[in-house]
mmCIF file of the C-alpha atoms, coordinates in Angstrom:
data_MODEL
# 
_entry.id   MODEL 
# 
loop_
_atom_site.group_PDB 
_atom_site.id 
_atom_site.type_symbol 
_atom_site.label_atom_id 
_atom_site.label_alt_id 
_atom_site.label_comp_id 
_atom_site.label_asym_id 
_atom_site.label_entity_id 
_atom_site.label_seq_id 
_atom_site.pdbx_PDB_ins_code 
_atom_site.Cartn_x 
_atom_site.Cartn_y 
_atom_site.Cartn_z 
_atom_site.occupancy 
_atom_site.B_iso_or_equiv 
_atom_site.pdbx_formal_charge 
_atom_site.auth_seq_id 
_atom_site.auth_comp_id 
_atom_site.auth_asym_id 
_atom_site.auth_atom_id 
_atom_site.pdbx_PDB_model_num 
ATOM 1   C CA . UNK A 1 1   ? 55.209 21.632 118.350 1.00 0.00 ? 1   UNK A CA 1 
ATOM 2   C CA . UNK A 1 2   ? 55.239 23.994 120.999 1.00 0.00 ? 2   UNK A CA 1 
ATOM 3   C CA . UNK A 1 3   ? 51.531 25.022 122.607 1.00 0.00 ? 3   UNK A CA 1 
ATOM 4   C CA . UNK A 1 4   ? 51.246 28.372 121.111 1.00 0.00 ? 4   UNK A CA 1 
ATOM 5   C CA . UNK A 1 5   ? 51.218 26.596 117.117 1.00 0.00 ? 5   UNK A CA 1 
ATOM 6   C CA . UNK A 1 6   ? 48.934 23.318 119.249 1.00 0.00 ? 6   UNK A CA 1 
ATOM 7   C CA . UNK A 1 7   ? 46.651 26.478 120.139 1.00 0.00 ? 7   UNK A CA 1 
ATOM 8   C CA . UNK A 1 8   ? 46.589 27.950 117.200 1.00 0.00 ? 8   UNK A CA 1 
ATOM 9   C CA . UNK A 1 9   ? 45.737 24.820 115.066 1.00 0.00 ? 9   UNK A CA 1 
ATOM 10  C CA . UNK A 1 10  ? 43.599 23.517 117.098 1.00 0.00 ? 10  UNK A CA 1 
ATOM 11  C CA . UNK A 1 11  ? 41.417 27.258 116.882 1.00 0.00 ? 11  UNK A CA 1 
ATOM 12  C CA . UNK A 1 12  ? 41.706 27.011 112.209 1.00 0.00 ? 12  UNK A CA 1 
ATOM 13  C CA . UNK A 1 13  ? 40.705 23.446 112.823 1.00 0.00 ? 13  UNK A CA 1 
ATOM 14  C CA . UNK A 1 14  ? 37.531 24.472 114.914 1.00 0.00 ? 14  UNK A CA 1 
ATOM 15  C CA . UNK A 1 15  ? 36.862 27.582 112.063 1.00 0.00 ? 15  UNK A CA 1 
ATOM 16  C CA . UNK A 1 16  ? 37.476 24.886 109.546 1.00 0.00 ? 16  UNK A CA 1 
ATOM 17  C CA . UNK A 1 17  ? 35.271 22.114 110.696 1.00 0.00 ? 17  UNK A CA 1 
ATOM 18  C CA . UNK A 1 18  ? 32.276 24.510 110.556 1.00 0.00 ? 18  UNK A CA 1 
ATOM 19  C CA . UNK A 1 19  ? 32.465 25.867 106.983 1.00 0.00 ? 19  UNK A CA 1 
ATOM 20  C CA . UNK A 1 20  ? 33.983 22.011 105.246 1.00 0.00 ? 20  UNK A CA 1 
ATOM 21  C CA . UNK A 1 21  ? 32.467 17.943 105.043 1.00 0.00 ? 21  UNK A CA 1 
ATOM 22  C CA . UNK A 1 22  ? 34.871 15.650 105.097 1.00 0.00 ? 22  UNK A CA 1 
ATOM 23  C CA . UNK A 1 23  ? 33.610 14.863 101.646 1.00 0.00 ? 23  UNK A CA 1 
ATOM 24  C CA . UNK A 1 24  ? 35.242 18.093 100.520 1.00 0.00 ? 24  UNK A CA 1 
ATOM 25  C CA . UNK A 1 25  ? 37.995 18.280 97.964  1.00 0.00 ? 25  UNK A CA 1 
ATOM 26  C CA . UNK A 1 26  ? 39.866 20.724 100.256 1.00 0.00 ? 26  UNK A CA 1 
ATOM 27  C CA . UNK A 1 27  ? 43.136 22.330 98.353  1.00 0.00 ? 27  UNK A CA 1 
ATOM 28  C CA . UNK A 1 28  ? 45.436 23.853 100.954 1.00 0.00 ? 28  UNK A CA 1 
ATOM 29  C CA . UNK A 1 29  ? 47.778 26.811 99.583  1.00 0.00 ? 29  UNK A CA 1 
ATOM 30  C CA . UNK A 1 30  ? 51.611 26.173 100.737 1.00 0.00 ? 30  UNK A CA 1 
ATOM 31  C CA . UNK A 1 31  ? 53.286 22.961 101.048 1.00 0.00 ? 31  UNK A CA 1 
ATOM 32  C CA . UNK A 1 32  ? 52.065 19.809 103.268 1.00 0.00 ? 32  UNK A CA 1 
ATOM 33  C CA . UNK A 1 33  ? 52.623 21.135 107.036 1.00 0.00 ? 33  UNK A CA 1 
ATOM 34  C CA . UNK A 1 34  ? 51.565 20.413 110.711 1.00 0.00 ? 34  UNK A CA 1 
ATOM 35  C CA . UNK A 1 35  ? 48.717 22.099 110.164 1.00 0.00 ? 35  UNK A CA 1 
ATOM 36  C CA . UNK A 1 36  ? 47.563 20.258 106.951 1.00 0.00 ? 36  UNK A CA 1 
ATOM 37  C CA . UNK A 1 37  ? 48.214 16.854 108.624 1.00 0.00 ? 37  UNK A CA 1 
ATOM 38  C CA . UNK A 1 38  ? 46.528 17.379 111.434 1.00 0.00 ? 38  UNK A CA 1 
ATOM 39  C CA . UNK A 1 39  ? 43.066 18.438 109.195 1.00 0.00 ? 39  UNK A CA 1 
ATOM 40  C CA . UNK A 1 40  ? 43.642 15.094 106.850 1.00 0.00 ? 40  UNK A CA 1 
ATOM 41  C CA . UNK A 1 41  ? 44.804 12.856 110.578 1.00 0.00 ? 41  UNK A CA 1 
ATOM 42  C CA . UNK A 1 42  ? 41.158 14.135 111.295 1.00 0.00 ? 42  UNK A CA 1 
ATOM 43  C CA . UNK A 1 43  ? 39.446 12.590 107.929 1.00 0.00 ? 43  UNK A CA 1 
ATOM 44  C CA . UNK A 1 44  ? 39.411 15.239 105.764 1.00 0.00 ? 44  UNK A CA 1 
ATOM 45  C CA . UNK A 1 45  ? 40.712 15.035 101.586 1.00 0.00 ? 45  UNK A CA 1 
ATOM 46  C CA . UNK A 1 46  ? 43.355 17.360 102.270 1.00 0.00 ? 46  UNK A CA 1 
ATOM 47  C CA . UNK A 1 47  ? 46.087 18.097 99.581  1.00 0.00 ? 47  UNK A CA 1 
ATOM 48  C CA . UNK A 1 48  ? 48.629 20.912 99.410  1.00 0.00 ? 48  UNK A CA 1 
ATOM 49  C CA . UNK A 1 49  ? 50.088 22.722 96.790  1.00 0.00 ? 49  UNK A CA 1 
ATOM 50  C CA . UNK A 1 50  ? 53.810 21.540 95.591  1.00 0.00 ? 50  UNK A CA 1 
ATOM 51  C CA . UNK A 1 51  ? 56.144 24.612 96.740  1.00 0.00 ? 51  UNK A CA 1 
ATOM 52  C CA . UNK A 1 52  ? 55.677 26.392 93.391  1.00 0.00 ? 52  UNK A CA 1 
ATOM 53  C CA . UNK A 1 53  ? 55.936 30.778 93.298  1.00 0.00 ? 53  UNK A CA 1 
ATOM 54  C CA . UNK A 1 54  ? 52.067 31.426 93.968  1.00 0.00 ? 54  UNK A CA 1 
ATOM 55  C CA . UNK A 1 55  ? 52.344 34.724 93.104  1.00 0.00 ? 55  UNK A CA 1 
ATOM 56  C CA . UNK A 1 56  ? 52.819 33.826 89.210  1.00 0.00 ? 56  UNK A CA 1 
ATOM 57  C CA . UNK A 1 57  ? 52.213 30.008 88.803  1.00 0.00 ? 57  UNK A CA 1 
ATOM 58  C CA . UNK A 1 58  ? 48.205 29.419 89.685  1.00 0.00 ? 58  UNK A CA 1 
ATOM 59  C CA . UNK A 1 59  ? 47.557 26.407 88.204  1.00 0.00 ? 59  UNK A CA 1 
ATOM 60  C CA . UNK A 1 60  ? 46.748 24.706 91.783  1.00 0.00 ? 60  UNK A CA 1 
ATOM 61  C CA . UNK A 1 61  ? 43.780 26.559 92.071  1.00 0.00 ? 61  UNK A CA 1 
ATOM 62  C CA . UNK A 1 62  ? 42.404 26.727 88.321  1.00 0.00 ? 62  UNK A CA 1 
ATOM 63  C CA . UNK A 1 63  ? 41.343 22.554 89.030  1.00 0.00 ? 63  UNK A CA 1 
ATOM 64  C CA . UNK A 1 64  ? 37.240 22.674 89.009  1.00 0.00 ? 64  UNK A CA 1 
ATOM 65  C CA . UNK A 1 65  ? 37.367 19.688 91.381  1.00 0.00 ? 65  UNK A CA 1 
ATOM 66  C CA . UNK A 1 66  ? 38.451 21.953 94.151  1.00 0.00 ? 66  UNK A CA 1 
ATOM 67  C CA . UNK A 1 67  ? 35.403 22.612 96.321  1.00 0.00 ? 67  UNK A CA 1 
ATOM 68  C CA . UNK A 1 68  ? 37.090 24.785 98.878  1.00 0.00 ? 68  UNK A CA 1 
ATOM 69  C CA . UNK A 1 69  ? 40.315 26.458 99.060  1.00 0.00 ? 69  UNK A CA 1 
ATOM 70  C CA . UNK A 1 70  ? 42.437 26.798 102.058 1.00 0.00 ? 70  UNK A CA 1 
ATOM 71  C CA . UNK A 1 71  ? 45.629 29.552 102.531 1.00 0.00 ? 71  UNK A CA 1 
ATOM 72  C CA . UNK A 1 72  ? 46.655 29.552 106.651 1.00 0.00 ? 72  UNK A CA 1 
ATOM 73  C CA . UNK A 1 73  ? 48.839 32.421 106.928 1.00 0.00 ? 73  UNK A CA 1 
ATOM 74  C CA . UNK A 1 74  ? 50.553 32.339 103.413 1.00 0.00 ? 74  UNK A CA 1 
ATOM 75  C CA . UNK A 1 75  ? 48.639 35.689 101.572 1.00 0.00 ? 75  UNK A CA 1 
ATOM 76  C CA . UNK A 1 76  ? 51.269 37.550 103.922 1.00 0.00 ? 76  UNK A CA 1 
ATOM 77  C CA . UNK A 1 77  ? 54.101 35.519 102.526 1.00 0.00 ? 77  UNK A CA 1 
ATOM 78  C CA . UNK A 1 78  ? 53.284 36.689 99.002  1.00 0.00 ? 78  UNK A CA 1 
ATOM 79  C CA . UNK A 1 79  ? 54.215 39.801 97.026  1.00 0.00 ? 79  UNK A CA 1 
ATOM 80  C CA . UNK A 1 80  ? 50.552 40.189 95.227  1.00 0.00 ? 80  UNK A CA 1 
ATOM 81  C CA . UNK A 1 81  ? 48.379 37.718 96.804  1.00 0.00 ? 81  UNK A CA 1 
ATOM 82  C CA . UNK A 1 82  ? 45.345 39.552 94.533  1.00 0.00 ? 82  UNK A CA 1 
ATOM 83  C CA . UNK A 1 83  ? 46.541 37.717 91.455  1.00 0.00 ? 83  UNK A CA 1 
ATOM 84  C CA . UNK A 1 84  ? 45.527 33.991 92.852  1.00 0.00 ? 84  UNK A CA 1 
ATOM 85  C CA . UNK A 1 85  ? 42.711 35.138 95.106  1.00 0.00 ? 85  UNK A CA 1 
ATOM 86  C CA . UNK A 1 86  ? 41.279 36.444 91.798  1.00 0.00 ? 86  UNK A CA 1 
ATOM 87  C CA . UNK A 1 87  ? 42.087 32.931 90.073  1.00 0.00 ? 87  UNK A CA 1 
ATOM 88  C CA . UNK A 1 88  ? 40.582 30.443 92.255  1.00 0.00 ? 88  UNK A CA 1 
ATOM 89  C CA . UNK A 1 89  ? 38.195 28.584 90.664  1.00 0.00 ? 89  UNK A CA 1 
ATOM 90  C CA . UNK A 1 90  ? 37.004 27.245 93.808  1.00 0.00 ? 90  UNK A CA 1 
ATOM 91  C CA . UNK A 1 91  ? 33.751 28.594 95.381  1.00 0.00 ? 91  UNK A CA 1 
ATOM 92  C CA . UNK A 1 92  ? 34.976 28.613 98.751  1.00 0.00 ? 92  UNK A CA 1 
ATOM 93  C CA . UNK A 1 93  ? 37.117 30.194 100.744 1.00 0.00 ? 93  UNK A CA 1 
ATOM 94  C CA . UNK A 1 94  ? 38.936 29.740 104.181 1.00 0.00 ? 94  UNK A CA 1 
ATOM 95  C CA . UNK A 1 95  ? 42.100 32.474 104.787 1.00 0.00 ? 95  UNK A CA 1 
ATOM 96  C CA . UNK A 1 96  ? 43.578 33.369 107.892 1.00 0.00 ? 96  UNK A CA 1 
ATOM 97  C CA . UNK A 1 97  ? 46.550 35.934 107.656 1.00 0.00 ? 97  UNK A CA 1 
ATOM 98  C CA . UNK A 1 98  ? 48.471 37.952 110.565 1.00 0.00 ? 98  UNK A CA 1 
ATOM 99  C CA . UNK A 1 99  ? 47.043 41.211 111.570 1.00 0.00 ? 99  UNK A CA 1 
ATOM 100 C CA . UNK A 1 100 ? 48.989 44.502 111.462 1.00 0.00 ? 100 UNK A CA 1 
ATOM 101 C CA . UNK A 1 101 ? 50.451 44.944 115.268 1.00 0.00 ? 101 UNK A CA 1 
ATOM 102 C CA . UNK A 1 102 ? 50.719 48.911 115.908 1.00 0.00 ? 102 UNK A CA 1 
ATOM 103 C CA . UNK A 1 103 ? 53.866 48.425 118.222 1.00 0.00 ? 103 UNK A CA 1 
ATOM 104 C CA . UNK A 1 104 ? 55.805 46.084 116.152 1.00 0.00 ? 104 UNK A CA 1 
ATOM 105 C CA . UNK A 1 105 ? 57.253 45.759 113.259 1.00 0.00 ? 105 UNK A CA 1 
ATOM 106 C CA . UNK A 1 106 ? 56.478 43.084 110.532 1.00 0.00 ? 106 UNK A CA 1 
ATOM 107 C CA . UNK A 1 107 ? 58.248 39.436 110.541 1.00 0.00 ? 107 UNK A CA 1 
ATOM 108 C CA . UNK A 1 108 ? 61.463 39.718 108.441 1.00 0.00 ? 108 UNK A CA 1 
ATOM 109 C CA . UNK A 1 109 ? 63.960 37.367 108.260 1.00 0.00 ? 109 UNK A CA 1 
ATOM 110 C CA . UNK A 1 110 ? 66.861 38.590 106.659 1.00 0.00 ? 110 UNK A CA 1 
ATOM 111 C CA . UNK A 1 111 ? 68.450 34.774 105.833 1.00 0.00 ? 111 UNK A CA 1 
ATOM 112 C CA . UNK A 1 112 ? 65.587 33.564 104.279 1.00 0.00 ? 112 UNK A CA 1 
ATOM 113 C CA . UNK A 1 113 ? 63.579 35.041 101.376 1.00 0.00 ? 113 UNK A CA 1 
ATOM 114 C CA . UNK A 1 114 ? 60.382 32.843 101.576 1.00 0.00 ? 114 UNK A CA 1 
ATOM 115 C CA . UNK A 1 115 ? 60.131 33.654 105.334 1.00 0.00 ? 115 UNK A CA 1 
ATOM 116 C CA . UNK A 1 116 ? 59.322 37.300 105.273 1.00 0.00 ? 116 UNK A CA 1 
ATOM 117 C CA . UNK A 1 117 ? 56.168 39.262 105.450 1.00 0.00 ? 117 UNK A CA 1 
ATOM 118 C CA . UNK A 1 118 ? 55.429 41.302 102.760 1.00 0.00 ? 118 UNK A CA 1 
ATOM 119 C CA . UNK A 1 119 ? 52.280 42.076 104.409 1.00 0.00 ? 119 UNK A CA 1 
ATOM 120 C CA . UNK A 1 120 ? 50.267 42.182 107.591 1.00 0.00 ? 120 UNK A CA 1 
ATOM 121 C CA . UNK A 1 121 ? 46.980 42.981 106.934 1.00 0.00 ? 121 UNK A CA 1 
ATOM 122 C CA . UNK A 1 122 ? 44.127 45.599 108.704 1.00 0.00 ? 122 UNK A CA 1 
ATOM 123 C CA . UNK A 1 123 ? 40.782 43.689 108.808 1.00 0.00 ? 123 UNK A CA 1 
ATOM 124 C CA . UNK A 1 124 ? 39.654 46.421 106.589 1.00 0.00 ? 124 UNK A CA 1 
ATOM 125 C CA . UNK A 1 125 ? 42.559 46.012 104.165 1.00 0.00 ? 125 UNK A CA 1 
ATOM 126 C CA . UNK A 1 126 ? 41.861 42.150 104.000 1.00 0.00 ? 126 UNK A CA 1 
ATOM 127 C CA . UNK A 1 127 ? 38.668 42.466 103.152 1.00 0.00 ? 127 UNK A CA 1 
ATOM 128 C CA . UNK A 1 128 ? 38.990 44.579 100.812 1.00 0.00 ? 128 UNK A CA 1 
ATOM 129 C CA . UNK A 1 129 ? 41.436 42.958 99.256  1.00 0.00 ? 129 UNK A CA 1 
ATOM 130 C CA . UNK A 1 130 ? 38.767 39.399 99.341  1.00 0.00 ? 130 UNK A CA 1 
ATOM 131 C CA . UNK A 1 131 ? 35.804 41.967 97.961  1.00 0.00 ? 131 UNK A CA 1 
ATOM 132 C CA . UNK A 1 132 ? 38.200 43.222 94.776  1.00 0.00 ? 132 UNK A CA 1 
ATOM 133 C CA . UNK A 1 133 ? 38.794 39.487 93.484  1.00 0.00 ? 133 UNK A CA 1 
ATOM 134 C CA . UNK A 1 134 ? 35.120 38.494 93.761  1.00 0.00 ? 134 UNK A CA 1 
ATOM 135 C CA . UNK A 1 135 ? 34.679 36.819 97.204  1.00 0.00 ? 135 UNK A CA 1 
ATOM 136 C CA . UNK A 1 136 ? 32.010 37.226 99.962  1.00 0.00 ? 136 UNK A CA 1 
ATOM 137 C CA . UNK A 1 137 ? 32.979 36.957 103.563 1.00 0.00 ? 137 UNK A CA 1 
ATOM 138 C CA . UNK A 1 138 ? 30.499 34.681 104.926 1.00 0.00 ? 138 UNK A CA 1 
ATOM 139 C CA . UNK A 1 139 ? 31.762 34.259 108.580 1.00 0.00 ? 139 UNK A CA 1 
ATOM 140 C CA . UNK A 1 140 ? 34.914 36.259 110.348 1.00 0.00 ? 140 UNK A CA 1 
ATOM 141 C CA . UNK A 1 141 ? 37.086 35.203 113.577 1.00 0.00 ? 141 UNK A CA 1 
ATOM 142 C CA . UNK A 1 142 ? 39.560 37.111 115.297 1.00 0.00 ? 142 UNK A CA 1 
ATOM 143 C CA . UNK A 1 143 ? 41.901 35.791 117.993 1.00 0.00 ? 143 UNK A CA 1 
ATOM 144 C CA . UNK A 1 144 ? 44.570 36.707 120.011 1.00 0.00 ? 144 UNK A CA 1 
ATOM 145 C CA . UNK A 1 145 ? 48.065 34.818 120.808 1.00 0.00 ? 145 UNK A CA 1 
ATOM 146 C CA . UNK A 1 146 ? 48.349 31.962 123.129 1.00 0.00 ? 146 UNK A CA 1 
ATOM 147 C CA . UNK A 1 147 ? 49.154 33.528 126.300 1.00 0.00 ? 147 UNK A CA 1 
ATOM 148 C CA . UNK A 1 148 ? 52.423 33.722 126.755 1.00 0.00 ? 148 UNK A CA 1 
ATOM 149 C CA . UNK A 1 149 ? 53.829 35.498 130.143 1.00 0.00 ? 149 UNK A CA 1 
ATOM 150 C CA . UNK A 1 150 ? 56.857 37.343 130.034 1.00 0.00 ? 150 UNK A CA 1 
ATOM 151 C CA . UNK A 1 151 ? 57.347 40.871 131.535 1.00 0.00 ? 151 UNK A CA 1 
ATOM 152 C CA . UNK A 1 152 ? 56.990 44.150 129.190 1.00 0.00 ? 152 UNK A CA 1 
ATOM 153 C CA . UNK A 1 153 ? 55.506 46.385 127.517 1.00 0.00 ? 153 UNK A CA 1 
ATOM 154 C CA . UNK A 1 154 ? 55.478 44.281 124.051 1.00 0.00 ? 154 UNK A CA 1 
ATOM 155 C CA . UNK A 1 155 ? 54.866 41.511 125.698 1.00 0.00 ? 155 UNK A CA 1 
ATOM 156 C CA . UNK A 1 156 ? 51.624 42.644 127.480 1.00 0.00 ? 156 UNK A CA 1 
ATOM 157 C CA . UNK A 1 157 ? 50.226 43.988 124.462 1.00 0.00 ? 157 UNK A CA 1 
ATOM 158 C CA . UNK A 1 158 ? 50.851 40.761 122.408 1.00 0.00 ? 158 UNK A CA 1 
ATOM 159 C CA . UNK A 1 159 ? 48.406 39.362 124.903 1.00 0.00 ? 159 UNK A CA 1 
ATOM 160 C CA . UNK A 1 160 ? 45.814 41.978 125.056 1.00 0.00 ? 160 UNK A CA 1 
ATOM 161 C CA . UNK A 1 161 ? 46.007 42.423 121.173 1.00 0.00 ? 161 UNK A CA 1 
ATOM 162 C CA . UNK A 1 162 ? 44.031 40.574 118.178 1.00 0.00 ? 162 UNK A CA 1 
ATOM 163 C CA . UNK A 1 163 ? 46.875 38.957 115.906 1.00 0.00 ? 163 UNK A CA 1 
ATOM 164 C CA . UNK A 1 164 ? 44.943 36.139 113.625 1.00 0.00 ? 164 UNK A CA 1 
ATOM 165 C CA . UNK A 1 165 ? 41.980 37.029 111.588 1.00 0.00 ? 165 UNK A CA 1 
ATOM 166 C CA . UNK A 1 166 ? 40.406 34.173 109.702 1.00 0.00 ? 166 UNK A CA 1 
ATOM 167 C CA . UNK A 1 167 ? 37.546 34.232 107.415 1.00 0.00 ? 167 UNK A CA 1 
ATOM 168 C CA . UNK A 1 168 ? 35.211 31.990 105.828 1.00 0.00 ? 168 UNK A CA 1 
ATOM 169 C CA . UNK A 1 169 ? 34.382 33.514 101.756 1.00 0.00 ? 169 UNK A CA 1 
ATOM 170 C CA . UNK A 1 170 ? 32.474 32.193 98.904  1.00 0.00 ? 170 UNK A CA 1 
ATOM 171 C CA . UNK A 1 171 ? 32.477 33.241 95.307  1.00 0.00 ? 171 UNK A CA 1 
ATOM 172 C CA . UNK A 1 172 ? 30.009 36.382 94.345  1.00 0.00 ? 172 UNK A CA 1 
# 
């Protein structure tokens, strides 16, 4: 794992550990990952979902022993991420999703279909998009990339820019 993914895991893990007990049925959206192994290697009841379409299969989230739902930087990955925020039976929330850089483009890779962004959200858009399918945003962090030196334009304003916006929700 290089230290820019360490740095940002180690920042969702610090959001995380304030807003979920480790006595927390956590359900993470996407399959089982660095990420999600580092939060259960910690002592949390982690589980992920199985690699199903979450834009039309939403079983995963209609379980009522969920207690808290988890989706790091999948909502962009999805064509209408509405439909399962508006399905979650869970009454808690933790998303973080890429923000909308002004000078680039968004992440598309051309080989792979489940490896594109179909979105990069504006705070505003985000939350509005949490407000519309019934959720409260109870806490809100932005960050910006692991610093990274290289020389440019791009490069400089990857460093100076917010790029992760995570939020902590619960059910209205």
């Amino acid at each position: 794992m290089n230290k820019a993914t360490e740095w940002r895991y180690k920042k969702t893990y610090s959001f995380l550990s304030k807003h979920c007990t480790k006595s927390d049925n956590i359900l993470d959206l996407g399959t089982s990952n660095h990420l999600s192994q580092l939060i259960q290697e910690k002592g949390y009841n982690i589980t992920n979902t199985k690699g199903e379409n979450l834009d039309i299969e939403f079983e995963s989230v209609l379980n009522d022993n969920i207690d808290i739902v988890t989706a790091f930087e999948i909502f962009e990955h999805m064509l209408a991420p509405f439909n399962i925020l508006n399905k979650i039976r869970a009454n808690r929330l933790i998303a973080s999703v890429p923000l909308k850089l002004w000078f680039a483009e968004s992440y598309w890779n051309n080989d792979n279909d489940w490896d594109k962004h179909y979105h990069e959200f504006e705070k505003k858009q985000f939350n509005f998009l949490l407000k519309n399918t019934g959720w409260n945003i109870i806490d809100t962090e932005t960050w910006k990339p692991y610093p990274q030196f290289k020389f440019g334009i791009r490069p400089f304003l990857r460093m100076i820019t917010p790029r992760y916006y995570v939020v902590y929700c619960e059910r209205i």
